[in-house]
mmCIF file of the N, C-alpha and C atoms, coordinates in Angstrom:
data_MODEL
# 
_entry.id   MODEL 
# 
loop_
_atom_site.group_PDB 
_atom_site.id 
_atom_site.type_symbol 
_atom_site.label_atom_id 
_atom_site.label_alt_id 
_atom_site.label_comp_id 
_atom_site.label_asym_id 
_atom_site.label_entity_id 
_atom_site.label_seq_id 
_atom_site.pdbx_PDB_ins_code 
_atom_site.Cartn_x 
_atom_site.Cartn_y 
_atom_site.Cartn_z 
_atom_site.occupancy 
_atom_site.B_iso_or_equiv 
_atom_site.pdbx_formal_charge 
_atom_site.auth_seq_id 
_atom_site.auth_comp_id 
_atom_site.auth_asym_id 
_atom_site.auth_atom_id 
_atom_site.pdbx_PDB_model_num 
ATOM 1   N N  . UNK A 1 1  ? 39.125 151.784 -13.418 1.00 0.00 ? 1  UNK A N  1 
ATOM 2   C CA . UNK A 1 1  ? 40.106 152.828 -13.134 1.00 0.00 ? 1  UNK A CA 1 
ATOM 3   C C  . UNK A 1 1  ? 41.491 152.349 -13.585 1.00 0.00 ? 1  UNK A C  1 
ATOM 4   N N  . UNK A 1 2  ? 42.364 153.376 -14.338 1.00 0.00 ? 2  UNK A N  1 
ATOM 5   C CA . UNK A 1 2  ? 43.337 152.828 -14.896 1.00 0.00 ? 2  UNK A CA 1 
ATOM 6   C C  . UNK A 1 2  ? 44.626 153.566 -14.152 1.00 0.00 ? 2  UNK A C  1 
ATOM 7   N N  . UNK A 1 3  ? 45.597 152.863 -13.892 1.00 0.00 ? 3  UNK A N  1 
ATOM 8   C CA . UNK A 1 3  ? 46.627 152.937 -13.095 1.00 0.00 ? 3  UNK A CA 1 
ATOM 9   C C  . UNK A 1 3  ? 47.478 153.425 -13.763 1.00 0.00 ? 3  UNK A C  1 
ATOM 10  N N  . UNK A 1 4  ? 47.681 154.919 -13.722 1.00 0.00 ? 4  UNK A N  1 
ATOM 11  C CA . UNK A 1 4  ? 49.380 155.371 -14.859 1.00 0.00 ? 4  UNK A CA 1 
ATOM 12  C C  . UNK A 1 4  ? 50.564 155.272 -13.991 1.00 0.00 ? 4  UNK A C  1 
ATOM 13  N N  . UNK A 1 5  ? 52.049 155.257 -14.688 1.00 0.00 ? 5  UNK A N  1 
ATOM 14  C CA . UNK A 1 5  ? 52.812 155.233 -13.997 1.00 0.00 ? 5  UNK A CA 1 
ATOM 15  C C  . UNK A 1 5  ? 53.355 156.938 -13.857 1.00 0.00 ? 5  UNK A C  1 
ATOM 16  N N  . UNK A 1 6  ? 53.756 157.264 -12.694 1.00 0.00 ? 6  UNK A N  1 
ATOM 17  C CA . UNK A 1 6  ? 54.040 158.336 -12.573 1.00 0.00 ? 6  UNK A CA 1 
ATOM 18  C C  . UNK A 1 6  ? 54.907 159.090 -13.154 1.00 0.00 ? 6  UNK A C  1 
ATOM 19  N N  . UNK A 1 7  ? 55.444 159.861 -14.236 1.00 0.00 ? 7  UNK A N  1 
ATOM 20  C CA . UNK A 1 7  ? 56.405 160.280 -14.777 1.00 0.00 ? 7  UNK A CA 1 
ATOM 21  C C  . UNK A 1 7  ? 57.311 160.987 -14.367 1.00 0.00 ? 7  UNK A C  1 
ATOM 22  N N  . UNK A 1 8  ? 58.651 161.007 -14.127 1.00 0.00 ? 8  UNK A N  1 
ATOM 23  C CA . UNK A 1 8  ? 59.843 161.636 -13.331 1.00 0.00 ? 8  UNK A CA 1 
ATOM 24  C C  . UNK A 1 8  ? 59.578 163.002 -13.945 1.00 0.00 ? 8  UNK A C  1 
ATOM 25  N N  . UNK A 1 9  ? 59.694 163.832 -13.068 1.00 0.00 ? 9  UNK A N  1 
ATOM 26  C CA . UNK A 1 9  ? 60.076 165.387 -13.678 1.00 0.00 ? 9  UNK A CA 1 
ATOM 27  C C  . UNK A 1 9  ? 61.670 165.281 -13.954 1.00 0.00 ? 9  UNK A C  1 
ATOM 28  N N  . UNK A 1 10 ? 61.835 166.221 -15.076 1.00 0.00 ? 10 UNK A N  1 
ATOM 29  C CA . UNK A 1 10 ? 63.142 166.080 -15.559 1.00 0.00 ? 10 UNK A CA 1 
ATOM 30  C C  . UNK A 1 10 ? 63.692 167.354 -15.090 1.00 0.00 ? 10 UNK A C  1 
ATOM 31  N N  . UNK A 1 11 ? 64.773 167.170 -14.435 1.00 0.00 ? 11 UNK A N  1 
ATOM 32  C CA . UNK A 1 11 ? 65.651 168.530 -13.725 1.00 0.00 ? 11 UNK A CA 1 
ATOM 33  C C  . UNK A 1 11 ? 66.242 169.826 -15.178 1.00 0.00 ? 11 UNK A C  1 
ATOM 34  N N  . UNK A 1 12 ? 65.894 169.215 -16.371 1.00 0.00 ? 12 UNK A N  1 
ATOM 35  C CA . UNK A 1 12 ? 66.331 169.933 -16.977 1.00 0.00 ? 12 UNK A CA 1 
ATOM 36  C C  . UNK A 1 12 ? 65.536 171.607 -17.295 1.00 0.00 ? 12 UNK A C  1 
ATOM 37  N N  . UNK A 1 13 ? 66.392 172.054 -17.414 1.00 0.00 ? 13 UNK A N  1 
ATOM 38  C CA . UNK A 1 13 ? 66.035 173.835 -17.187 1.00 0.00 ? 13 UNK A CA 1 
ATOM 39  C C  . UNK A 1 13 ? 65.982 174.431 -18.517 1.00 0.00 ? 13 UNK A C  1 
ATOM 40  N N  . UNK A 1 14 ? 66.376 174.032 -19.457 1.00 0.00 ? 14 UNK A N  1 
ATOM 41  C CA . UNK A 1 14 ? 66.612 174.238 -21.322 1.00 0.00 ? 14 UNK A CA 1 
ATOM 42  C C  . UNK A 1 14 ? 67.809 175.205 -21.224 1.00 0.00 ? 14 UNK A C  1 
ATOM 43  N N  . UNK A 1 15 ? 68.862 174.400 -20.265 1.00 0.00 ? 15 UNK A N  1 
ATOM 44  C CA . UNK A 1 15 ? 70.024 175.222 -20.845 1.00 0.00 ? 15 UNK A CA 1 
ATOM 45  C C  . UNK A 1 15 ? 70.844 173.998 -21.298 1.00 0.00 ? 15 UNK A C  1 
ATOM 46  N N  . UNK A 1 16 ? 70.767 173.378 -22.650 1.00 0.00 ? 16 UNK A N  1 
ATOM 47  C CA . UNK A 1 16 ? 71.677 172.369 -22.799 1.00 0.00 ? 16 UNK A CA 1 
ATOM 48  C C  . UNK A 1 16 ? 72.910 172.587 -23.300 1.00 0.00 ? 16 UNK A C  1 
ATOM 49  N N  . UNK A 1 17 ? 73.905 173.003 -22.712 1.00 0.00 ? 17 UNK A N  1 
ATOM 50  C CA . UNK A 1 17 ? 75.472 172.923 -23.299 1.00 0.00 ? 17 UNK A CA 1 
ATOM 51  C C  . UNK A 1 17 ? 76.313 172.382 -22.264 1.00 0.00 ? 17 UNK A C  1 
ATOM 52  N N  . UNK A 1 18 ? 76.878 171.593 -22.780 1.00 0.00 ? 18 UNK A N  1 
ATOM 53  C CA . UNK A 1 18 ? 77.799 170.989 -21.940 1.00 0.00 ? 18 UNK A CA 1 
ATOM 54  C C  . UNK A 1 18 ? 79.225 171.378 -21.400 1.00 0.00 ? 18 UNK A C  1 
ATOM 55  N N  . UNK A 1 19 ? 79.385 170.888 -20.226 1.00 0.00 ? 19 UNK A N  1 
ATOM 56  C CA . UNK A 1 19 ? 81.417 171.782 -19.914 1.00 0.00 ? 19 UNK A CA 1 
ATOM 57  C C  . UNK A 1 19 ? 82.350 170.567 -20.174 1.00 0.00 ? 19 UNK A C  1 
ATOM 58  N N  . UNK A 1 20 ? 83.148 171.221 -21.309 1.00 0.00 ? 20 UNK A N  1 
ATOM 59  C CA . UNK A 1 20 ? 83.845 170.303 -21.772 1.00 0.00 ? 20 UNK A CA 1 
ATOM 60  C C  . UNK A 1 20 ? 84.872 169.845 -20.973 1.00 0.00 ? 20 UNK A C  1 
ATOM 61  N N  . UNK A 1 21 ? 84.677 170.523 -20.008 1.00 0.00 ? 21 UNK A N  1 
ATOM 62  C CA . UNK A 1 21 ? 86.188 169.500 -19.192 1.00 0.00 ? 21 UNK A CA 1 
ATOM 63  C C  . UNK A 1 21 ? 85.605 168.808 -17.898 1.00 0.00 ? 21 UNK A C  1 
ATOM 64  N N  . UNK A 1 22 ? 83.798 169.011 -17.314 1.00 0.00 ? 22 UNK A N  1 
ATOM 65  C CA . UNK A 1 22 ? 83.772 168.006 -16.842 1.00 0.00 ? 22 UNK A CA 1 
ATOM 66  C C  . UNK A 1 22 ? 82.638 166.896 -17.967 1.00 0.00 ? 22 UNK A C  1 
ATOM 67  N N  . UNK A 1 23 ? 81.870 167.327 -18.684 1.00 0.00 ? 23 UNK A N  1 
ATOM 68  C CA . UNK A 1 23 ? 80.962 166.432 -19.446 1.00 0.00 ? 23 UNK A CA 1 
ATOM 69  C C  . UNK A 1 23 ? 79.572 167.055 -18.908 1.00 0.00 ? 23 UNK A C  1 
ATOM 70  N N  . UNK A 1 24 ? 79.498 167.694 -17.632 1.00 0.00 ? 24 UNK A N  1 
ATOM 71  C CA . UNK A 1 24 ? 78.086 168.338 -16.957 1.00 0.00 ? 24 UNK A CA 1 
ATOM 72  C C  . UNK A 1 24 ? 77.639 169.203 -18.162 1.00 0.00 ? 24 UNK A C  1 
ATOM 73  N N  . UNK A 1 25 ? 76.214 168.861 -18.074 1.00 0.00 ? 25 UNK A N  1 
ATOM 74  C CA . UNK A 1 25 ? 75.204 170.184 -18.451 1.00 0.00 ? 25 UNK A CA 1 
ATOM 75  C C  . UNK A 1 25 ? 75.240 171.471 -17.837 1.00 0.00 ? 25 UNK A C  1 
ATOM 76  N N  . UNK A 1 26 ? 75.691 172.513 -18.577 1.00 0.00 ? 26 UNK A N  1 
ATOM 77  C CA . UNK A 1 26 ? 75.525 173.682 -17.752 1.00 0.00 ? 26 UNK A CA 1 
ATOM 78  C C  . UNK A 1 26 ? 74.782 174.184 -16.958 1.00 0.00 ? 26 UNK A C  1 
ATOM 79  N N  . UNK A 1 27 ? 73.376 173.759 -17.132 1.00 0.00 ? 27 UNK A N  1 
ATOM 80  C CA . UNK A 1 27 ? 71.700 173.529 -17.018 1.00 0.00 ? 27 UNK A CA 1 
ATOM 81  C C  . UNK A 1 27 ? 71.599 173.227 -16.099 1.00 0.00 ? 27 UNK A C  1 
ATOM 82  N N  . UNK A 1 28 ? 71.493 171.215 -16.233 1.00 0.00 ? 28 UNK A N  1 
ATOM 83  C CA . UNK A 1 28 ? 71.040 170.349 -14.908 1.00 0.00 ? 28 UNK A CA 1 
ATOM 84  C C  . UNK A 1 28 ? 72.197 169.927 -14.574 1.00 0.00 ? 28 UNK A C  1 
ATOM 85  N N  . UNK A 1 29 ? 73.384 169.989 -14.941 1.00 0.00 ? 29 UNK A N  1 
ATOM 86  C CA . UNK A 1 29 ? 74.461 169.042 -14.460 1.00 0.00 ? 29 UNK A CA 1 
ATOM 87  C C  . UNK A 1 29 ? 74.615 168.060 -14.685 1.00 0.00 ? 29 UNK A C  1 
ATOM 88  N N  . UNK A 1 30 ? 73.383 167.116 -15.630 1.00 0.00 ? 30 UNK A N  1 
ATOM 89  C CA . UNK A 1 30 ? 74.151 165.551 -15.969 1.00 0.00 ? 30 UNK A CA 1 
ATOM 90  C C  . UNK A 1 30 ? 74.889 165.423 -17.239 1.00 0.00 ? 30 UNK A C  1 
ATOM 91  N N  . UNK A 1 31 ? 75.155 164.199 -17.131 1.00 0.00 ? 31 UNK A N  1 
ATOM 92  C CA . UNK A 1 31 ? 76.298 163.785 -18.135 1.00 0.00 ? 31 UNK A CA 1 
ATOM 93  C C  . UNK A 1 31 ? 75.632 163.140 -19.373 1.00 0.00 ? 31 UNK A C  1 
ATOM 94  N N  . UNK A 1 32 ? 75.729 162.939 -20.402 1.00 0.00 ? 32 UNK A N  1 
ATOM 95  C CA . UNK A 1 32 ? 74.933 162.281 -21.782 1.00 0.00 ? 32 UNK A CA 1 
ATOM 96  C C  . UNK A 1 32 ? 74.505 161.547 -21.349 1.00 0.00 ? 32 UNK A C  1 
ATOM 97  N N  . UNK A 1 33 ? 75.139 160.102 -20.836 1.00 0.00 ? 33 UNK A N  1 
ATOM 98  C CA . UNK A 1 33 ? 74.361 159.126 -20.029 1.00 0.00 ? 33 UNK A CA 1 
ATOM 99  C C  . UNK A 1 33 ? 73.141 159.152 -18.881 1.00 0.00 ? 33 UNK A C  1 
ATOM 100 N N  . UNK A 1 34 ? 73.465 160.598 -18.119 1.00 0.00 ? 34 UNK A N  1 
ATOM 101 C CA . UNK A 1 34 ? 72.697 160.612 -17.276 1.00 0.00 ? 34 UNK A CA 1 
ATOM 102 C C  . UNK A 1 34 ? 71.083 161.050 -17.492 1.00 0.00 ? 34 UNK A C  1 
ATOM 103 N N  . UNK A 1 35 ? 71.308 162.044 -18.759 1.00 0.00 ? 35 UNK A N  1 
ATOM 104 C CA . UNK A 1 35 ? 70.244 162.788 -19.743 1.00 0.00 ? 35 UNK A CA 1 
ATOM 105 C C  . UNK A 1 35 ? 69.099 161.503 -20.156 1.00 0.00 ? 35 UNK A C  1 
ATOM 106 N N  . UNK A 1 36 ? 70.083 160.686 -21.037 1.00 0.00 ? 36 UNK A N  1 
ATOM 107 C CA . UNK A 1 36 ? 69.532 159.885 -22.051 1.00 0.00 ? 36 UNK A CA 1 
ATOM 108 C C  . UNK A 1 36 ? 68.605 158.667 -21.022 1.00 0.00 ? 36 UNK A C  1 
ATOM 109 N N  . UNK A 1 37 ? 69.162 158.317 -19.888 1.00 0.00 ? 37 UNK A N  1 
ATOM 110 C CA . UNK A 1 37 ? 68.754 156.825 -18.722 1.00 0.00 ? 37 UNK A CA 1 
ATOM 111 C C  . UNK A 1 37 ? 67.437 158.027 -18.005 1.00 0.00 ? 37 UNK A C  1 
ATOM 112 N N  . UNK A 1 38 ? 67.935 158.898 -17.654 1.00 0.00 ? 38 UNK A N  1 
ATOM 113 C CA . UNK A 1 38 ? 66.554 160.199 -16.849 1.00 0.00 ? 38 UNK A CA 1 
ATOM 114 C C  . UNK A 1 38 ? 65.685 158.575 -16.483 1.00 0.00 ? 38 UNK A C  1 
ATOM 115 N N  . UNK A 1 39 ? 64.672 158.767 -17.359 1.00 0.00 ? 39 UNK A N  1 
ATOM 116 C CA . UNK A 1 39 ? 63.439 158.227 -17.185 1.00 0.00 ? 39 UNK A CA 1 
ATOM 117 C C  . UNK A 1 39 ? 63.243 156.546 -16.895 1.00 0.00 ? 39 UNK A C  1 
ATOM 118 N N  . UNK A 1 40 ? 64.750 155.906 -16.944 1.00 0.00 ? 40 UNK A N  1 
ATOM 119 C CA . UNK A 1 40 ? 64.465 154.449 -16.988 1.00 0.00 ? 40 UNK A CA 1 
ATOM 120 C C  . UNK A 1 40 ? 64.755 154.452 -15.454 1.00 0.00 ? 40 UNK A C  1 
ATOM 121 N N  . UNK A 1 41 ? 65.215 155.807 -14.496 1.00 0.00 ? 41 UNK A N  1 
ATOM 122 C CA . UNK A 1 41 ? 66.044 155.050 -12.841 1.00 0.00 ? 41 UNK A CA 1 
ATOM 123 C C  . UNK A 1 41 ? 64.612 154.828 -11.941 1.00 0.00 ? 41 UNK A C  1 
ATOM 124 N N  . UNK A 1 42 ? 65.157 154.200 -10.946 1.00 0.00 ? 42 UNK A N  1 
ATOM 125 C CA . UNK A 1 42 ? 64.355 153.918 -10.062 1.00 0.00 ? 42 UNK A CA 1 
ATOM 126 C C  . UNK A 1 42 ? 64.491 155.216 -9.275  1.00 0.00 ? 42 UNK A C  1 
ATOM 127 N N  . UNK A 1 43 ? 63.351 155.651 -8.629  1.00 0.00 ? 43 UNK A N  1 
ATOM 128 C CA . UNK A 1 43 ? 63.164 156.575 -7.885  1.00 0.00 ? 43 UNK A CA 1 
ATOM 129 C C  . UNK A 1 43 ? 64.356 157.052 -6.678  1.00 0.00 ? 43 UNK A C  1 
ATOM 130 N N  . UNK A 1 44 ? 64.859 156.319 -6.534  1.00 0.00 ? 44 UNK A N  1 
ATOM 131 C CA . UNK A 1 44 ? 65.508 155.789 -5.612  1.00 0.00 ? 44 UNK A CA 1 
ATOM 132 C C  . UNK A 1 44 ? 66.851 156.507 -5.990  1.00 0.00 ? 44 UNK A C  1 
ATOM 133 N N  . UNK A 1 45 ? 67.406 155.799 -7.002  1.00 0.00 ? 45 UNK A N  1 
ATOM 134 C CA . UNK A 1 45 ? 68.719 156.312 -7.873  1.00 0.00 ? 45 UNK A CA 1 
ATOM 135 C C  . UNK A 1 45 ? 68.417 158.127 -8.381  1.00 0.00 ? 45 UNK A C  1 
ATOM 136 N N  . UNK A 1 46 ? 67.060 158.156 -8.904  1.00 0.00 ? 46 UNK A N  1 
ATOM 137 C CA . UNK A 1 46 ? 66.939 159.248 -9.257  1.00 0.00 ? 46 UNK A CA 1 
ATOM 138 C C  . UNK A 1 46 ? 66.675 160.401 -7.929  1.00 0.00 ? 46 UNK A C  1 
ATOM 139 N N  . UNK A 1 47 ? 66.664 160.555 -7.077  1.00 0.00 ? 47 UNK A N  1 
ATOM 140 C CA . UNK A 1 47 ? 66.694 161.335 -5.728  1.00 0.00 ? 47 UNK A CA 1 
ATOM 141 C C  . UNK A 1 47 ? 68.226 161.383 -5.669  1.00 0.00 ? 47 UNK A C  1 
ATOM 142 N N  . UNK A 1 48 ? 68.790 160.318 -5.288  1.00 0.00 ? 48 UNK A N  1 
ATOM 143 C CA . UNK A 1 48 ? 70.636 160.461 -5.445  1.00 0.00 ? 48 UNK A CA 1 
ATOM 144 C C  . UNK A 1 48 ? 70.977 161.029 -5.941  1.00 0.00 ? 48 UNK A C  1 
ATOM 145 N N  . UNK A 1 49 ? 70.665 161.203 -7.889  1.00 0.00 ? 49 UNK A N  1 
ATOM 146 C CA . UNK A 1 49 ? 71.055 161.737 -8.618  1.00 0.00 ? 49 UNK A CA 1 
ATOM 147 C C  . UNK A 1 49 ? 70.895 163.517 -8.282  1.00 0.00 ? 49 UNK A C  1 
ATOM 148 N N  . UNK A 1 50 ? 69.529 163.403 -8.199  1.00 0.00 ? 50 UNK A N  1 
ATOM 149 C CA . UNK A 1 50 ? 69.085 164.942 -8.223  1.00 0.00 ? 50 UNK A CA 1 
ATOM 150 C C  . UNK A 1 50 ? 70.107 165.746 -6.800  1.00 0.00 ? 50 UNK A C  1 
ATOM 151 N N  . UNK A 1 51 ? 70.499 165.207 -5.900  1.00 0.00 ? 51 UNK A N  1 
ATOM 152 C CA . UNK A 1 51 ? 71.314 165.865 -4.764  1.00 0.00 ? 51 UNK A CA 1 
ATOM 153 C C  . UNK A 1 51 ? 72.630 165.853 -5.183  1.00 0.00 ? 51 UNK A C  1 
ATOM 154 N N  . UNK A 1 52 ? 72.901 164.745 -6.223  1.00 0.00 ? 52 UNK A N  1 
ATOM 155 C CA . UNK A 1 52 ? 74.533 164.944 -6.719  1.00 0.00 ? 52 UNK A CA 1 
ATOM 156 C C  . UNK A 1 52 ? 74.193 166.482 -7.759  1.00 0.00 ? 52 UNK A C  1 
ATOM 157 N N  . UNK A 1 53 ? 73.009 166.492 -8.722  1.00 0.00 ? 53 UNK A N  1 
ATOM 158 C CA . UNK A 1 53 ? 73.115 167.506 -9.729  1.00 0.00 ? 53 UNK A CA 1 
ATOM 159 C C  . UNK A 1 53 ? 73.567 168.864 -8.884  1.00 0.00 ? 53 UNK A C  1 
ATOM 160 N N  . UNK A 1 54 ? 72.552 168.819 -7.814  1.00 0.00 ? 54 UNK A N  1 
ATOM 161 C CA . UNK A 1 54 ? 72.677 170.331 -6.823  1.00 0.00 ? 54 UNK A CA 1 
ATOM 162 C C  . UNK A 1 54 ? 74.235 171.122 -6.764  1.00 0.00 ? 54 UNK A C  1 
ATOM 163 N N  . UNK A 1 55 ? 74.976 169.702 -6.260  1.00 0.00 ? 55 UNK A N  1 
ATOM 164 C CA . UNK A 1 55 ? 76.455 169.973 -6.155  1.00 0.00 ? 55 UNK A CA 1 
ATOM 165 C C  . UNK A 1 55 ? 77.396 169.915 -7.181  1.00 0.00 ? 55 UNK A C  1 
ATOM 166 N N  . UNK A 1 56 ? 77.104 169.657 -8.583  1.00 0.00 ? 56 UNK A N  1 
ATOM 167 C CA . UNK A 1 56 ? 77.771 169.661 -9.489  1.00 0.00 ? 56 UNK A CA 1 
ATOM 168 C C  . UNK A 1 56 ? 77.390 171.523 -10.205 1.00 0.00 ? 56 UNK A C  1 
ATOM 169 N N  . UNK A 1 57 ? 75.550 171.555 -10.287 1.00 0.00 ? 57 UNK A N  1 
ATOM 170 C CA . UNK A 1 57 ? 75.831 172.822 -11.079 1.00 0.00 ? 57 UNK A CA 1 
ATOM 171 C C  . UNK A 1 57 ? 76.567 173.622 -9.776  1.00 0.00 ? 57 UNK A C  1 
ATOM 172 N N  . UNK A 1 58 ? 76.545 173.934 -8.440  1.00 0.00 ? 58 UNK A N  1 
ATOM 173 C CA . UNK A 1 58 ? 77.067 174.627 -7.594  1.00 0.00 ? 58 UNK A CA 1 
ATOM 174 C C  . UNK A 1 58 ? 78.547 174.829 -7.843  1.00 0.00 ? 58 UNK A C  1 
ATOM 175 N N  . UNK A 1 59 ? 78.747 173.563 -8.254  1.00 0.00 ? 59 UNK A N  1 
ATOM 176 C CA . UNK A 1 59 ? 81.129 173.487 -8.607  1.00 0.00 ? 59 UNK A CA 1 
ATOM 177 C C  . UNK A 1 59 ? 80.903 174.609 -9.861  1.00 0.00 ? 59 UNK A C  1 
ATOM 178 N N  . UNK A 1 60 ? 80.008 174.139 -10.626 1.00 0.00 ? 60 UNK A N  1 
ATOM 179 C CA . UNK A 1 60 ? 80.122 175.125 -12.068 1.00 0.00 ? 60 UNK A CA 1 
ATOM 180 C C  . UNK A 1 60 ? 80.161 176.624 -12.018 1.00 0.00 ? 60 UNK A C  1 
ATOM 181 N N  . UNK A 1 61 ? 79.459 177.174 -10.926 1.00 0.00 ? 61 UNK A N  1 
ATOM 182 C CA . UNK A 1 61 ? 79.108 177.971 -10.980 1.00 0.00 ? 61 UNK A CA 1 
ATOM 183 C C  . UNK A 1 61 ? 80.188 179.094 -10.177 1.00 0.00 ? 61 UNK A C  1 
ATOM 184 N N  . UNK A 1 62 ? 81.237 178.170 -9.168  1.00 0.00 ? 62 UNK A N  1 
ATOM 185 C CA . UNK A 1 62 ? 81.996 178.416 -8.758  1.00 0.00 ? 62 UNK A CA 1 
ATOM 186 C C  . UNK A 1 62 ? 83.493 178.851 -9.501  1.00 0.00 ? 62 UNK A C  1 
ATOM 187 N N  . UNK A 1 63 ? 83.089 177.919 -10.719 1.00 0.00 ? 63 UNK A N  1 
ATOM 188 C CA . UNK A 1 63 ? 84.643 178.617 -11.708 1.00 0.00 ? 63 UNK A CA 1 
ATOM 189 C C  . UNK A 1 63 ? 84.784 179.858 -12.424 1.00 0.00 ? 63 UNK A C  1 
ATOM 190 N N  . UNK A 1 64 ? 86.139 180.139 -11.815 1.00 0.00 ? 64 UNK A N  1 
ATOM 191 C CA . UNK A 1 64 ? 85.981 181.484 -12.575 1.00 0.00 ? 64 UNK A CA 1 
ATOM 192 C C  . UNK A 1 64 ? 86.316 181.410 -14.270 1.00 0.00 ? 64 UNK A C  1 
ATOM 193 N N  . UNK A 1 65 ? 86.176 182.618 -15.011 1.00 0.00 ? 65 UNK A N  1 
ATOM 194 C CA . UNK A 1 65 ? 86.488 183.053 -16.432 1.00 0.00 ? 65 UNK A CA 1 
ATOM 195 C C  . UNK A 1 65 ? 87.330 182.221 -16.722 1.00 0.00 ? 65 UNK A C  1 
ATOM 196 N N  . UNK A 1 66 ? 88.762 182.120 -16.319 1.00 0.00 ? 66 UNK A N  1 
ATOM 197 C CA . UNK A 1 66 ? 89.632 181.629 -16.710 1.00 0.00 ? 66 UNK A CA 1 
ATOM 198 C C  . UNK A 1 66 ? 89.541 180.228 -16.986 1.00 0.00 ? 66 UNK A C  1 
ATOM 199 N N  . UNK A 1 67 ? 89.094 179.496 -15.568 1.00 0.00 ? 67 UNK A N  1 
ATOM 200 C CA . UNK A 1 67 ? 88.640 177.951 -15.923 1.00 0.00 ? 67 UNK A CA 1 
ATOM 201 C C  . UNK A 1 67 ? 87.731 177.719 -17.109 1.00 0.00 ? 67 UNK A C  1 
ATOM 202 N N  . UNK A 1 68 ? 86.925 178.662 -17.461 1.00 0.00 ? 68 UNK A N  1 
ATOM 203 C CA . UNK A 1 68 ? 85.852 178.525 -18.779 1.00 0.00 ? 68 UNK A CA 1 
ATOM 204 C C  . UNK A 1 68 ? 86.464 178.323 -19.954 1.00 0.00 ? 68 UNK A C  1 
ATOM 205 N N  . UNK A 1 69 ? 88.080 179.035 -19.953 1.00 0.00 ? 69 UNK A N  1 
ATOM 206 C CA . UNK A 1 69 ? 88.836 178.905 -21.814 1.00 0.00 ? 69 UNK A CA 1 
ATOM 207 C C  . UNK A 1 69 ? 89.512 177.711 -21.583 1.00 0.00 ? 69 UNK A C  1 
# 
């Protein structure tokens, strides 16, 4: 019996564009760095992460029109 390692689900939703004034994915909310590492965190870091994403797309979603130009 062969032992796989479990693969992280990736929070990403396929909306990739980024907000240029914070660096968030419009999508999942991470940052290039956070995209590109995804799969190397420890479970651990990656749960953190996923409760920070919650509250980042939530700020996004909170700006109005104006903050968007």
């Amino acid at each position: 019996m062969t032992r796989r390692a479990k693969r992280a689900q990736s929070p990403c939703v396929d909306v990739c564009r980024l907000d240029p004034r914070t660096g968030w994915c419009l999508g999942c909310g991470r940052t290039t760095a956070e995209i590109r590492e995804w799969v190397k965190l420890t479970p651990f870091r990656r749960n953190r992460l996923e409760r920070e994403l919650a509250r980042r797309v939530a700020k996004l979603g909170q700006r109005t029109p104006l903050e968007d130009e």
